[in-house]
C-alpha positions as CSV (number, residue, x, y, z in Angstrom):
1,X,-48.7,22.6,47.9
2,X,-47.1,24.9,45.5
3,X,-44.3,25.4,46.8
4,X,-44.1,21.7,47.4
5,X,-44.6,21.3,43.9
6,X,-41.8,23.1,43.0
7,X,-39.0,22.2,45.0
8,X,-40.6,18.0,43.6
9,X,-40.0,19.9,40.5
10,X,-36.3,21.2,41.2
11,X,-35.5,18.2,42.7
12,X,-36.1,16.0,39.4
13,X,-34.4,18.6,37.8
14,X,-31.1,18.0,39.8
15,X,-31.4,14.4,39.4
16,X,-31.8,14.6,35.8
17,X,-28.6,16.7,35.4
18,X,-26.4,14.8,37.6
19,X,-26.9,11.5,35.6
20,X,-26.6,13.2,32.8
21,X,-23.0,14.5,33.5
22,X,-22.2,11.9,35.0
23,X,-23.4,8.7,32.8
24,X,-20.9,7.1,30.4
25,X,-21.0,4.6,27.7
26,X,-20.8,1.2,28.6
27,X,-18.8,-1.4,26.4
28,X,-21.4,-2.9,24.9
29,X,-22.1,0.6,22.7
30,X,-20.9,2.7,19.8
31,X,-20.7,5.8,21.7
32,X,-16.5,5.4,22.6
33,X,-17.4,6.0,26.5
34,X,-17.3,9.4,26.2
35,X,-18.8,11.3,29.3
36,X,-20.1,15.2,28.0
37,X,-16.8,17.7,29.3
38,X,-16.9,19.7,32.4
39,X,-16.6,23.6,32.1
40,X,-14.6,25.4,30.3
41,X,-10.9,25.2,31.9
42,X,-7.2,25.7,31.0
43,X,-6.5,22.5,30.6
44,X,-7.9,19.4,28.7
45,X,-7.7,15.8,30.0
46,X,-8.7,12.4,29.2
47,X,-8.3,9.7,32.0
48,X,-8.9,5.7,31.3
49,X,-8.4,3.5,34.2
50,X,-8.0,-0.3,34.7
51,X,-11.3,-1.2,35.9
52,X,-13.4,1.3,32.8
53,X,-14.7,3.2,35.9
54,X,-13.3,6.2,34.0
55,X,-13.4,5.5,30.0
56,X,-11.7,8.2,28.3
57,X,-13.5,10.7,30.4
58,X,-12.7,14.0,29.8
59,X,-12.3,16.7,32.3
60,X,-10.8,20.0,32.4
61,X,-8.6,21.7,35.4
62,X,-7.6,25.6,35.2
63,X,-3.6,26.7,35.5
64,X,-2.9,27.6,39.6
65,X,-2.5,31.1,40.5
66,X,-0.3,29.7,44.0
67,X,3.3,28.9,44.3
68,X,4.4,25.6,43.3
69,X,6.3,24.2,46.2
70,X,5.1,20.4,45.4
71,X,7.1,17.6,45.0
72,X,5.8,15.6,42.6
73,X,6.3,18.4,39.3
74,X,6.8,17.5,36.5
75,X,8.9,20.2,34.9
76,X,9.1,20.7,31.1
77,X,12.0,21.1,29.2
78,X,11.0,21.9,25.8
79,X,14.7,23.4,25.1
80,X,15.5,20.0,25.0
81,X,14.1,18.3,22.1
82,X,13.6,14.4,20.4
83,X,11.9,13.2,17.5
84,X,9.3,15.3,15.8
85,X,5.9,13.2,15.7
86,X,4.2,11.7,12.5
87,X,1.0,10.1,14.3
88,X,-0.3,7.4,15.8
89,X,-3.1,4.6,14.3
90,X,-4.0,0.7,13.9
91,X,-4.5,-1.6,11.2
92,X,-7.0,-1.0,8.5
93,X,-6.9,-4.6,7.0
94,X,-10.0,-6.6,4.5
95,X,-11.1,-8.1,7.6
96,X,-11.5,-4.7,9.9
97,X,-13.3,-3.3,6.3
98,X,-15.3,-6.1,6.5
99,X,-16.8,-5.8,9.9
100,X,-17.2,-2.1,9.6
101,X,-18.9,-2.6,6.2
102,X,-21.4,-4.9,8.4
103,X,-22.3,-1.7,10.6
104,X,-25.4,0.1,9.8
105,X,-23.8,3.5,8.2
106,X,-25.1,5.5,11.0
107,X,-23.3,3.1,13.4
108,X,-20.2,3.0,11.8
109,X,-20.0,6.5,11.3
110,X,-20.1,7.4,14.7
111,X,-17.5,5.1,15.3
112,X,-15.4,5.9,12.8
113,X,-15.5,10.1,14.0
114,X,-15.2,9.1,17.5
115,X,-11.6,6.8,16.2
116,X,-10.5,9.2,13.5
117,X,-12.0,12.9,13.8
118,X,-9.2,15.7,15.1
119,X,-12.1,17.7,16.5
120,X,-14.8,15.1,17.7
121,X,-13.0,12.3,18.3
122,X,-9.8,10.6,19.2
123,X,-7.5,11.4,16.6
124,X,-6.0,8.9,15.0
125,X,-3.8,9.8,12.6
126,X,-1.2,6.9,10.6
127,X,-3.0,3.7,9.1
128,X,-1.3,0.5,8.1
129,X,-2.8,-1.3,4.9
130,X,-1.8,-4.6,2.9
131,X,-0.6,-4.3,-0.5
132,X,-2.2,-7.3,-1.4
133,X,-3.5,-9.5,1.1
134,X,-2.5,-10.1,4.9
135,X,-3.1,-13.1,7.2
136,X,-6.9,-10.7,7.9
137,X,-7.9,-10.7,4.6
138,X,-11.1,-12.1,3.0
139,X,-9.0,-14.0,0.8
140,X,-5.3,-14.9,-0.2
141,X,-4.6,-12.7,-3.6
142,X,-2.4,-9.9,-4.9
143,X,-3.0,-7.2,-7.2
144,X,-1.7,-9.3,-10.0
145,X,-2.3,-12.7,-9.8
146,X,-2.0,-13.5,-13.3
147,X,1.5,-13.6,-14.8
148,X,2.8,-10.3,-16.1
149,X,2.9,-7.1,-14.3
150,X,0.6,-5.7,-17.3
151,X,-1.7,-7.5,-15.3
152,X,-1.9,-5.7,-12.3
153,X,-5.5,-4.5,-10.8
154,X,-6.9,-3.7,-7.9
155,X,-9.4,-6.5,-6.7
156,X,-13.1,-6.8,-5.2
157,X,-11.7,-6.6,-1.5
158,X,-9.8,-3.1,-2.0
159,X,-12.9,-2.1,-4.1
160,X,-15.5,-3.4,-2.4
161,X,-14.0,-3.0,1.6
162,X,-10.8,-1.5,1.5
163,X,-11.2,1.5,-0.4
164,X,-14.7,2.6,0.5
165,X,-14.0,2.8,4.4
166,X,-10.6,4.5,3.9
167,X,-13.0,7.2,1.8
168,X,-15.3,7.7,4.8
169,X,-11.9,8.0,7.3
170,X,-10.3,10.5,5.2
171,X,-13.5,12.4,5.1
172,X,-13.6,12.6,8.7
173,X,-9.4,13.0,9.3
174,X,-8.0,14.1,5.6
175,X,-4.4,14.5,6.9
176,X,-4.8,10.7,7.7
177,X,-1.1,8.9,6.8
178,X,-1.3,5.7,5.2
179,X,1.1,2.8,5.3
180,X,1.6,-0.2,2.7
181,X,3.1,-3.6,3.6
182,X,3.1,-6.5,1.5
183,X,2.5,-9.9,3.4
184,X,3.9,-11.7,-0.5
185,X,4.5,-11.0,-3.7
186,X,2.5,-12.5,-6.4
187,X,3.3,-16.0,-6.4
188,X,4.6,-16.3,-9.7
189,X,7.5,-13.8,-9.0
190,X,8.4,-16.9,-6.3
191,X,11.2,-19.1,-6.3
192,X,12.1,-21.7,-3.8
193,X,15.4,-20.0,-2.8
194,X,18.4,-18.4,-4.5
195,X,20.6,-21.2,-5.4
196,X,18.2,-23.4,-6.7
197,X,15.8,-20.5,-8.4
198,X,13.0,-23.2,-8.6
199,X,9.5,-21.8,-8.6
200,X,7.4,-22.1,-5.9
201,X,3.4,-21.4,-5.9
202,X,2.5,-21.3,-2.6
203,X,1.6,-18.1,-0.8
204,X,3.4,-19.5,2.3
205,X,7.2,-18.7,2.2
206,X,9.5,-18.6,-0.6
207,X,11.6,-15.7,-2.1
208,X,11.3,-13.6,-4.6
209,X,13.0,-14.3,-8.1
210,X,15.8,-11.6,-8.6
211,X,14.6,-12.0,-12.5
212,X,11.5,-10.1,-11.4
213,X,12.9,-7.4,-8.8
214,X,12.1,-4.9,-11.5
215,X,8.1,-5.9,-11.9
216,X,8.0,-6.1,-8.3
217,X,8.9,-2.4,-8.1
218,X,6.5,-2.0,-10.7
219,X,4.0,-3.7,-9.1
220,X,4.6,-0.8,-6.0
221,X,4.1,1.8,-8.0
222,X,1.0,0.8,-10.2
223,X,-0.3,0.1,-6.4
224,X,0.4,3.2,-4.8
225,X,-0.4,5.1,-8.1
226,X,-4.3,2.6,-8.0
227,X,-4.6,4.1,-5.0
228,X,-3.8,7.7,-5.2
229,X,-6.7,7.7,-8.0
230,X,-9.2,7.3,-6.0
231,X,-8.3,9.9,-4.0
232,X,-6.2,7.4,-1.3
233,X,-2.3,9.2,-0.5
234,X,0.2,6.9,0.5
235,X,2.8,8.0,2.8
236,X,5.0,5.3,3.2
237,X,5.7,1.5,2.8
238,X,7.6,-1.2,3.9
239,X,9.4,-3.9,1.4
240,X,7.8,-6.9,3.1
241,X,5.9,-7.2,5.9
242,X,7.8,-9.7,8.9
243,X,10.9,-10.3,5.6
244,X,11.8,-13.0,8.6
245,X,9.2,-15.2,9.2
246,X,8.4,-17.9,6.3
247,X,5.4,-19.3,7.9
248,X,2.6,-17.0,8.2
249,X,-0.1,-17.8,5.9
250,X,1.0,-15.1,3.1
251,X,4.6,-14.6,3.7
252,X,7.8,-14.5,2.0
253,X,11.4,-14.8,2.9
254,X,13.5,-11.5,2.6
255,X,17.0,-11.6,4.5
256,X,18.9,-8.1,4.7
257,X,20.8,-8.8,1.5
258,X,18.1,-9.1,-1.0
259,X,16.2,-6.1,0.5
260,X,18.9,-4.0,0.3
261,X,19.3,-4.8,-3.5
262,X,16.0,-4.9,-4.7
263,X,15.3,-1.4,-2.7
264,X,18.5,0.1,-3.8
265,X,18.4,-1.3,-7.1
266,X,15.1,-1.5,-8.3
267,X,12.4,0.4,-5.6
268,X,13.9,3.7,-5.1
269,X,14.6,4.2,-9.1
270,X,10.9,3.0,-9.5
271,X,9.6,5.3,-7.4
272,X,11.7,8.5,-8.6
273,X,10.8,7.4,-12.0
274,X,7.5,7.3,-11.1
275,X,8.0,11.1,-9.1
276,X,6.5,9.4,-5.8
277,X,8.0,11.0,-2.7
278,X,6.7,8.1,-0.8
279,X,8.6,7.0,1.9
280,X,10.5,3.8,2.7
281,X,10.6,2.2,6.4
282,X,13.0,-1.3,5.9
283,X,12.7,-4.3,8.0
284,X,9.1,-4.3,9.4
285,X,9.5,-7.4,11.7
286,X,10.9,-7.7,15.4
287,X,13.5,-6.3,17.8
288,X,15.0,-9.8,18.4
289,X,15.5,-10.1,14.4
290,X,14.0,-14.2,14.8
291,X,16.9,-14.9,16.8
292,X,19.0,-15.2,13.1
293,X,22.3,-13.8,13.8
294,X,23.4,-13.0,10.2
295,X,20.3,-10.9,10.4
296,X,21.1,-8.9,13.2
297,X,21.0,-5.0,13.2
298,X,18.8,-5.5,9.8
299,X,18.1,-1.9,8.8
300,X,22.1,-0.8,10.2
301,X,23.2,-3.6,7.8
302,X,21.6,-2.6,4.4
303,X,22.6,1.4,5.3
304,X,26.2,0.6,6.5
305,X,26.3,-1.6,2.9
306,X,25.5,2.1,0.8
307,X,21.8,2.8,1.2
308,X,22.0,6.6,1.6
309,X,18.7,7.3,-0.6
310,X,16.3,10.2,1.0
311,X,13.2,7.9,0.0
312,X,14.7,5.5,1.8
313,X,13.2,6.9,6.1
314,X,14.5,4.6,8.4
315,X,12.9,1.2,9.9
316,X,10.3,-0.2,11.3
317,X,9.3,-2.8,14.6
318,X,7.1,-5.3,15.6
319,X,7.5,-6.7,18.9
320,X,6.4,-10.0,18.9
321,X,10.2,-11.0,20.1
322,X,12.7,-9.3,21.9
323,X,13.0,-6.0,23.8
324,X,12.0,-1.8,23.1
325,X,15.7,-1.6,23.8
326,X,16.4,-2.3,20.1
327,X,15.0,0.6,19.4
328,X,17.8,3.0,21.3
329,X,20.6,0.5,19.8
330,X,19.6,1.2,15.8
331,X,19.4,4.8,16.6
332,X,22.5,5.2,18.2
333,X,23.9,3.3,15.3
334,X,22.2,5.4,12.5
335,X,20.5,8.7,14.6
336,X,19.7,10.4,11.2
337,X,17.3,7.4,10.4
338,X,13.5,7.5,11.7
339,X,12.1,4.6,13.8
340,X,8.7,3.5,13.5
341,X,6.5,1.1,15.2
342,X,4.3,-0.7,13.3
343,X,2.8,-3.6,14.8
344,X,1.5,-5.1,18.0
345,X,-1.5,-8.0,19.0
346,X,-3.5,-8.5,21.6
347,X,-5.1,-12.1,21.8
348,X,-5.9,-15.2,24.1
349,X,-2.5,-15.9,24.5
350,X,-2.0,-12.4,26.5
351,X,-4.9,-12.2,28.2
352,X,-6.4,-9.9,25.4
353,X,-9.5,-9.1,27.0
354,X,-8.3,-8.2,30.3
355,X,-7.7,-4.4,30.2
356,X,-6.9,-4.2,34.4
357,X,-3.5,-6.4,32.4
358,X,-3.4,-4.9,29.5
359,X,-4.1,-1.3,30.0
360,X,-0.9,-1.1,32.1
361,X,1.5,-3.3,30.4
362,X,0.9,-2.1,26.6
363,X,0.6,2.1,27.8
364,X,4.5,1.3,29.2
365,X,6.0,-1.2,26.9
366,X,3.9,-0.4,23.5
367,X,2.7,3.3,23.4
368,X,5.3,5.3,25.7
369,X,7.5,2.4,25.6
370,X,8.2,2.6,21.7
371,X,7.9,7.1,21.5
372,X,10.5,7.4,24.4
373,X,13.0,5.3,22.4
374,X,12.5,7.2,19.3
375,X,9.6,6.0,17.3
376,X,7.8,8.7,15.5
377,X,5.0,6.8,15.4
378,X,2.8,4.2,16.8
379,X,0.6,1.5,14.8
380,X,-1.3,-1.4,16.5
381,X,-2.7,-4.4,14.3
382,X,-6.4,-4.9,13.8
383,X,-8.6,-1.7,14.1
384,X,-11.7,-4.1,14.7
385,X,-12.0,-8.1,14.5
386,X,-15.7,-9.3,15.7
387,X,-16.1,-11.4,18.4
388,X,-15.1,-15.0,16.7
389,X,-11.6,-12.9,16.4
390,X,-12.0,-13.2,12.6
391,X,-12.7,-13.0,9.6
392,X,-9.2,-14.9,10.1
393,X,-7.2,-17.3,7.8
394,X,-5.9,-20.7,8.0
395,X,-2.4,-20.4,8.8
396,X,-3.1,-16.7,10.5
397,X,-3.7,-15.4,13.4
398,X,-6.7,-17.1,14.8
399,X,-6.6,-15.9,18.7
400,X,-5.9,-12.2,17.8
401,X,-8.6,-9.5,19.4
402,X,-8.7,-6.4,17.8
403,X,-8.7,-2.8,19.2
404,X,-12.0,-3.1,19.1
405,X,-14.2,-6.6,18.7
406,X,-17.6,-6.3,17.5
407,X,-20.2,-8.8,18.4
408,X,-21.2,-11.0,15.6
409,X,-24.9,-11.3,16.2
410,X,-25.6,-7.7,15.4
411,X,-22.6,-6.2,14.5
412,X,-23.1,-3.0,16.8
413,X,-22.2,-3.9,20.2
414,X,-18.6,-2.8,20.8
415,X,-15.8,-4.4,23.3
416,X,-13.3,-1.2,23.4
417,X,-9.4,-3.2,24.5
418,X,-6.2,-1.8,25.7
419,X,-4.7,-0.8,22.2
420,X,-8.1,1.1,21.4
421,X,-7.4,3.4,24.4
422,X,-3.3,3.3,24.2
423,X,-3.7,5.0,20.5
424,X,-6.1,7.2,21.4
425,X,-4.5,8.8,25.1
426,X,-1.8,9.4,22.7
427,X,-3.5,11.0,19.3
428,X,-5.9,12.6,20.8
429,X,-3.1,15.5,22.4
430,X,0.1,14.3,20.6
431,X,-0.7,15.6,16.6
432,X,1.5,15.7,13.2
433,X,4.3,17.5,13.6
434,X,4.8,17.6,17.7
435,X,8.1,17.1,19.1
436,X,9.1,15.2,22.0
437,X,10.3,17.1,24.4
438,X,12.5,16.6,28.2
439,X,11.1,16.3,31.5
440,X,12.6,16.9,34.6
441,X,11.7,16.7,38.6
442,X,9.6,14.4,39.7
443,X,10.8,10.6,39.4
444,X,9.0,7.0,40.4
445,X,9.3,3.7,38.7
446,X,5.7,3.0,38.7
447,X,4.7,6.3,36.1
448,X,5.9,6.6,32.9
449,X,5.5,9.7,31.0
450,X,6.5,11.3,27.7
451,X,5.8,15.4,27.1
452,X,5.7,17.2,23.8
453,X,4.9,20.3,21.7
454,X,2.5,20.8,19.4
455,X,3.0,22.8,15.9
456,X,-0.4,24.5,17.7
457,X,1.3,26.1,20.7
458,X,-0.2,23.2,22.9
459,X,2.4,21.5,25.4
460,X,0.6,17.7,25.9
461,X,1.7,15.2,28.1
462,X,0.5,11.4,28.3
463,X,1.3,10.0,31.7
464,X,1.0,6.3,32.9
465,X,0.4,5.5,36.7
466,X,0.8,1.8,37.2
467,X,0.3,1.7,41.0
468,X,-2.1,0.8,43.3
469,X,-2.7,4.0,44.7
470,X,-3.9,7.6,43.2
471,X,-1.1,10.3,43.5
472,X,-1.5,14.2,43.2
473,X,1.1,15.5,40.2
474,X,2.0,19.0,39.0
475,X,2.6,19.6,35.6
476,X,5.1,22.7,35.3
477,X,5.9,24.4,31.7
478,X,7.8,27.4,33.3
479,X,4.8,29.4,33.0
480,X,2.2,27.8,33.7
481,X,1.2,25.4,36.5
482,X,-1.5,23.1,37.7
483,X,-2.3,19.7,39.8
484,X,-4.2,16.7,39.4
485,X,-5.2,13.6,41.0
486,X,-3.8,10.6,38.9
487,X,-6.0,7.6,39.8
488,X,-4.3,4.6,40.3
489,X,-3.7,2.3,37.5
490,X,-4.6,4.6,34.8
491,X,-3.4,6.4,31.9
492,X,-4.1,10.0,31.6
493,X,-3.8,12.7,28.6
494,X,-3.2,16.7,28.9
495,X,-3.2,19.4,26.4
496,X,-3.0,22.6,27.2
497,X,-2.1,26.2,25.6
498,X,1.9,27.4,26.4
């Protein structure tokens, strides 16, 4: 009977272990779908698939000690050498503060670690922020409402929201880079257009008064300054959020002419006045430019007119029209200028929810789609909407999902989406400072790949596999070597020590 006993006893033991390293989160939890990692091995990996069977499990292989004779390597080529990486993020806006201010704290921390934490967590490392309001704020404002720039001051959604969540994120990730947008300038500062010079109060459309191009820049720097006093850096900004499209609910009209002016002009002698290195990203709108010929080649336009400035980085994407191509075009036109990606949406319109179609098409066209043609960095829009798709404005976006949607009847149940895992299989072994590097060898038009190095000593590689069917690949640095089963229709993440 003892015996008996024991081996009952051994046998519960066994059963108890195996779930446990083999449960995982399921969406409707905080705890990211983590499972616990495997031993100890050379190699770290992450692997999401289509159907959540594996949800950014991590695993670990050890380098082979045989030959490599197969013929699906991947061969590095670190000699030859691409864009050197700034990070990778989402979209912090009022209504993503709002619904993680809903969160018990416990709750949201966890979340928050598992999103932004270097060592615990995913990684991510750039964040996109209005200046002012956007089409996901509580509210349409700016941070000066009242005529006069004197009258500038942050207000209760950057104090109350805003602020207070980008605290707790740079408490968990303080190398965090932060990027301002402006969806309008305050509306007093509008005018109907630039012949007639009329004003125009209406947060919808307009232009912005050349009388007041010197309190707008102004107004950029008492923001960024607001900001940097309560302990919040910011890296970069953008002119004008979408300078093309008149008719989002805070939005105003900024062809290539005027931006290059006010920035020239007005923005970059602000700033050095001011002694903010902050950088500058122009345009901020999509590859296909609205389909307005005079605005074509936006960003190659206002350098080829005389913008030389240091502050002044490069450009920025959207691509809610045209192609990635765009990308390769404006930096074979300018190559000393950076590229950055700065916003994408999921929603009803694209089958939002529906990562088996999602997954897939936004790892290609989005996350490796956007690095491999130069981007140094990669921001989706809404970190988290709840599950109304809101808080939302009229006018907005009302069938955008987030990276994450959070059920509105408790405000702790979690849908994790495509972009949530896109960011995350690339931050999570692509850090600050790693250069994209070449591949060579093995070939197929259903994987898409893109291989760096780390400022660490860690090679990491982020590999699509959009078929049907699981296929064994080699990952070669010259020095090291090792295989892995790719499951089909999955994205997978390596990191490992040259």
């Amino acid at each position: 009977m003892k015996v008996l006993l024991n081996l009952k006893i051994l046998f519960l033991s066994l059963l108890l272990t195996s779930f446990g390293s083999c449960s995982k989160a399921s969406d409707d939890d905080n705890s990211g779908g983590d499972v616990p990692v495997t031993e100890a091995g050379d190699v770290t990996i992450y692997v999401t698939n289509a159907t959540r069977t594996r949800d950014f499990e991590k695993t670990t292989v050890d380098f082979s000690s045989k030959s490599n004779m197969s013929p699906t390597t991947i061969k590095l080529e670190p000699a030859t050498r691409y864009q050197t990486m700034d990070g990778f993020g989402a979209a912090i806006t009022g209504s993503t503060c709002y619904n993680l201010m809903k969160m018990t704290q416990a709750n949201r921390t966890k979340f928050l670690t598992e999103t932004f934490s270097s060592t615990d967590g995913m990684g991510y490392s750039y964040a996109r922020i209005s200046i002012g309001c956007s089409d996901f704020s509580l509210s349409e404002y700016t941070c000066c409402d009242t005529p006069g720039i004197e009258n500038f001051g942050l207000t209760s959604e950057e104090n109350n929201y805003v602020i207070p969540i980008l605290k707790e994120i740079l408490a968990i990730n303080p190398s965090l880079k932060i990027l301002g947008s402006p969806w309008t300038c305050p509306r007093w500062m509008k005018v109907n257009n630039l012949s007639d010079l009329q004003a125009y109060n209406s947060w919808t459309s307009g232009q912005l008064n050349p009388a007041y191009y010197d309190d707008y820049a102004t107004y950029f720097v008492k923001w960024i300054q607001a900001f940097t006093e309560q302990g919040i850096p910011i890296y970069s900004v953008t002119p004008q959020n979408e300078p093309l499209n008149r008719g989002n609910s805070a939005s105003l009209f900024m062809g290539w002419v005027e931006q290059y002016e006010f920035v020239k002009d007005h923005l970059v002698p602000a700033l050095k006045s001011a002694s903010l290195s902050t950088k500058i990203y122009l345009f901020d709108h999509n590859y296909n430019y609205d389909n307005m010929a005079d605005q074509n080649d936006y960003p190659v336009q206002i350098y080829d007119a005389g913008m030389d400035d240091d502050l002044v980085a490069g450009a920025a994407y959207h691509n809610y029209g045209g192609d990635k191509s765009e990308l390769v075009d404006i930096h074979d036109k300018a190559p000393d200028r950076e590229l950055l990606f700065t916003e994408t949406s999921i929603g009803t319109w694209n089958d939002g929810h529906n990562l088996e179609v999602r997954l897939i098409e936004d790892m290609r066209e989005v996350a490796l789609g956007t690095v491999n043609n130069w981007c140094k960095g990669v921001i989706v829009w809404n970190l988290m909407l709840d599950s109304e798709r809101g808080p939302n404005r009229d006018g907005g976006c009302q069938t955008c999902y987030g990276a994450v949607d959070i059920d509105r009847s408790n405000y702790s149940s979690i849908t994790r989406n495509s972009h949530y895992y896109i960011i995350g299989h690339l931050s999570s072994v692509v850090k600050p400072g790693a250069v994209r590097i070449g591949t060579s060898g093995f070939s197929d038009s259903d994987f898409t790949m893109a291989a760096f190095e780390n400022t660490d000593g860690t090679y990491a590689v982020v590999l699509l596999n959009s078929s049907s069917t699981s296929q064994l690949i080699t990952l070669d640095d010259g020095t090291h070597h090792f295989a892995y089963e790719v499951p089909a229709e999955s994205v997978i993440s390596y990191q490992w020590k040259k």
